[in-house]
C-alpha positions as CSV (number, residue, x, y, z in Angstrom):
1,X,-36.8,87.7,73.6
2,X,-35.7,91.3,73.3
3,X,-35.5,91.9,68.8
4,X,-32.7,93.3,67.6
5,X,-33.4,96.2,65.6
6,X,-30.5,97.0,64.0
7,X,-29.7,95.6,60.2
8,X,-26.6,95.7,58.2
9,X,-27.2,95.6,54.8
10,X,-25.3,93.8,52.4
11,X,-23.1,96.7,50.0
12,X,-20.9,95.2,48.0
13,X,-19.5,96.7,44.4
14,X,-17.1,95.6,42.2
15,X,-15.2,98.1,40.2
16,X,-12.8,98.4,37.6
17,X,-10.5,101.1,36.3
18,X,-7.5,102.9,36.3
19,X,-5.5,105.0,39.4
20,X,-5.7,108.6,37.9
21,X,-3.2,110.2,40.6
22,X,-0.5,108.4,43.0
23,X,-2.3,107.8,46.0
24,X,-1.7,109.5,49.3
25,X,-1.2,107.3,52.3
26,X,-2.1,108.5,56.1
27,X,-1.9,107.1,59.6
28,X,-4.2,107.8,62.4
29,X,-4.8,107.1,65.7
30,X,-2.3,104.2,66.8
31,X,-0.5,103.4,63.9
32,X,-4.0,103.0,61.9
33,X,-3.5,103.6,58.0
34,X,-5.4,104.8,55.3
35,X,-4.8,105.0,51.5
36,X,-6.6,106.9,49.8
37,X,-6.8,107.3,45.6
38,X,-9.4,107.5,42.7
39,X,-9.9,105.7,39.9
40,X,-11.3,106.4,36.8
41,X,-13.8,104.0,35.1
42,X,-14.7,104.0,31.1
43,X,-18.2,102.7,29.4
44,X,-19.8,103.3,26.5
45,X,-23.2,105.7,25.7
46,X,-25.2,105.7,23.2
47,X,-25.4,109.1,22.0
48,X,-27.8,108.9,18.3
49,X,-26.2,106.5,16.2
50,X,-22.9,106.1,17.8
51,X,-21.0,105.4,20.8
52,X,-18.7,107.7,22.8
53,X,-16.2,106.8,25.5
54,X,-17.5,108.4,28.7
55,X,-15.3,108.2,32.0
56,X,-16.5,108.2,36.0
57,X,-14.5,108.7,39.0
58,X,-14.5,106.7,41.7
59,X,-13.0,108.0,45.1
60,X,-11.4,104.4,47.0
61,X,-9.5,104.0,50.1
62,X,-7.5,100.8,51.4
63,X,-7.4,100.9,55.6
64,X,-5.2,99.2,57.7
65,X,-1.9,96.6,56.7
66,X,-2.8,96.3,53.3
67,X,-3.3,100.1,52.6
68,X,0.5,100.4,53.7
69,X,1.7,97.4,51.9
70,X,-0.6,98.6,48.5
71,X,1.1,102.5,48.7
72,X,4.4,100.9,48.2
73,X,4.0,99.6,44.8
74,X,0.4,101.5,43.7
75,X,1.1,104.4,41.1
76,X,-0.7,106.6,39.0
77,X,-1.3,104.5,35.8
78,X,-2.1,101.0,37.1
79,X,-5.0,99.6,36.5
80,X,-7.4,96.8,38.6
81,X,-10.3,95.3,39.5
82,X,-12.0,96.4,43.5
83,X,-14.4,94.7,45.6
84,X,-15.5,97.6,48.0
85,X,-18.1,98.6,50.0
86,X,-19.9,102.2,49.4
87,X,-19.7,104.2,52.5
88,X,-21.2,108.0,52.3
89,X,-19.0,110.5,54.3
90,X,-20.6,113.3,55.6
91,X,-19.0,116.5,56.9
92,X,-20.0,120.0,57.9
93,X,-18.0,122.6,56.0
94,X,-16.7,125.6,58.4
95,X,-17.0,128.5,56.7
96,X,-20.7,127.8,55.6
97,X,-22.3,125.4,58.1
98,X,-23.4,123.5,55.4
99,X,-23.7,119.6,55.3
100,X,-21.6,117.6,52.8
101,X,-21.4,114.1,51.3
102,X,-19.7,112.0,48.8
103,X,-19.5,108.4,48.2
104,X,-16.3,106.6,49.0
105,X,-15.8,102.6,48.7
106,X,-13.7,101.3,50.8
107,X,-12.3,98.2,49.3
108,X,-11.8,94.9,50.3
109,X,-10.1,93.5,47.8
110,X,-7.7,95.3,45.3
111,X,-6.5,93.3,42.1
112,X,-3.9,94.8,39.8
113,X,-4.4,94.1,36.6
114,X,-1.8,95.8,34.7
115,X,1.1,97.7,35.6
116,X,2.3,100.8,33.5
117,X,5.3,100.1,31.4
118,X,6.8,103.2,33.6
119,X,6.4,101.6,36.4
120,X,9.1,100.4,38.6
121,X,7.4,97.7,40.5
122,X,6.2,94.6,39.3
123,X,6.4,93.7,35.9
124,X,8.5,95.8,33.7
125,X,7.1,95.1,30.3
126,X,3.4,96.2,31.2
127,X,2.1,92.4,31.2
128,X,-1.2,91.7,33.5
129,X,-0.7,90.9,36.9
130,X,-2.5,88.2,38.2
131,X,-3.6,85.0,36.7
132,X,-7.0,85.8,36.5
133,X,-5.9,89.1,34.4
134,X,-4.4,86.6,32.1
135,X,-7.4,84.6,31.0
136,X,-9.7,88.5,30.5
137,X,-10.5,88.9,27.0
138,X,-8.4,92.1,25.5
139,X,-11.0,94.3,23.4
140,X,-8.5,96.5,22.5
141,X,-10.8,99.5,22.0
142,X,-13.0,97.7,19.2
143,X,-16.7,97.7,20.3
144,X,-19.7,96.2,18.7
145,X,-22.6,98.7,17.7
146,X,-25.0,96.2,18.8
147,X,-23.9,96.7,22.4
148,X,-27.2,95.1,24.4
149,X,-28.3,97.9,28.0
């Protein structure tokens, strides 16, 4: 019996944060789309004896019928919780020759979590969306100094 000797990994994140610009959508090929916005995603460091608010960006895309369905309510302020896969994309810049990468996750699942109070679609007062969102503990900024790495 012939092996097979190609593997696929398992790669699965989960992410949470906030859309930081109003995502752009694109189709390719036959009708194929592709949404593409980042979100930004806050944690605590220890710098001495406090704690500062540090913030990462996270580069997502949505493909097919759900990226089109997402780009008509998904705005620039809403926050949620992704299930993705990281993908590195590679390209060769063609001025220099040069090989580049970045890190993209393409996400399989996309809950919103909150809607901005700006924000025509979905809820209008800024409440969560989802009842799962409901039931998350609000922190409301107030951290412990005992925060266990």
């Amino acid at each position: 019996m012939a092996e097979n000797k190609l593997r696929k990994n398992t790669n699965m994140v989960v992410l949470s944060g906030t859309v930081v610009r109003d995502p752009e959508l694109k189709t390719v090929g036959n009708d194929f789309n592709i949404l593409n916005f980042s979100i930004a995603n806050n944690y605590l460091q220890k710098k001495g004896d406090k704690y500062e608010q540090e913030v990462s960006y996270f580069d997502i895309k949505v493909l097919g019928k759900r990226a089109e369905s997402l780009s008509k309510i998904l705005k620039k302020g809403f926050a949620m919780n992704i299930t993705a896969e990281a993908r590195q994309e590679r390209w060769q810049d063609k001025n220099t020759g040069k090989t580049n990468s970045k890190v993209v996750f393409n996400a399989n699942n996309v809950e919103i979590t909150h809607w901005p109070s700006n924000s025509q679609s979905g809820n209008s007062d800024g409440q969560q969306a989802s009842s799962q969102a409901d039931n998350a503990p609000a922190d409301n900024g107030n951290f412990s100094e005992d925060i266990p790495f």
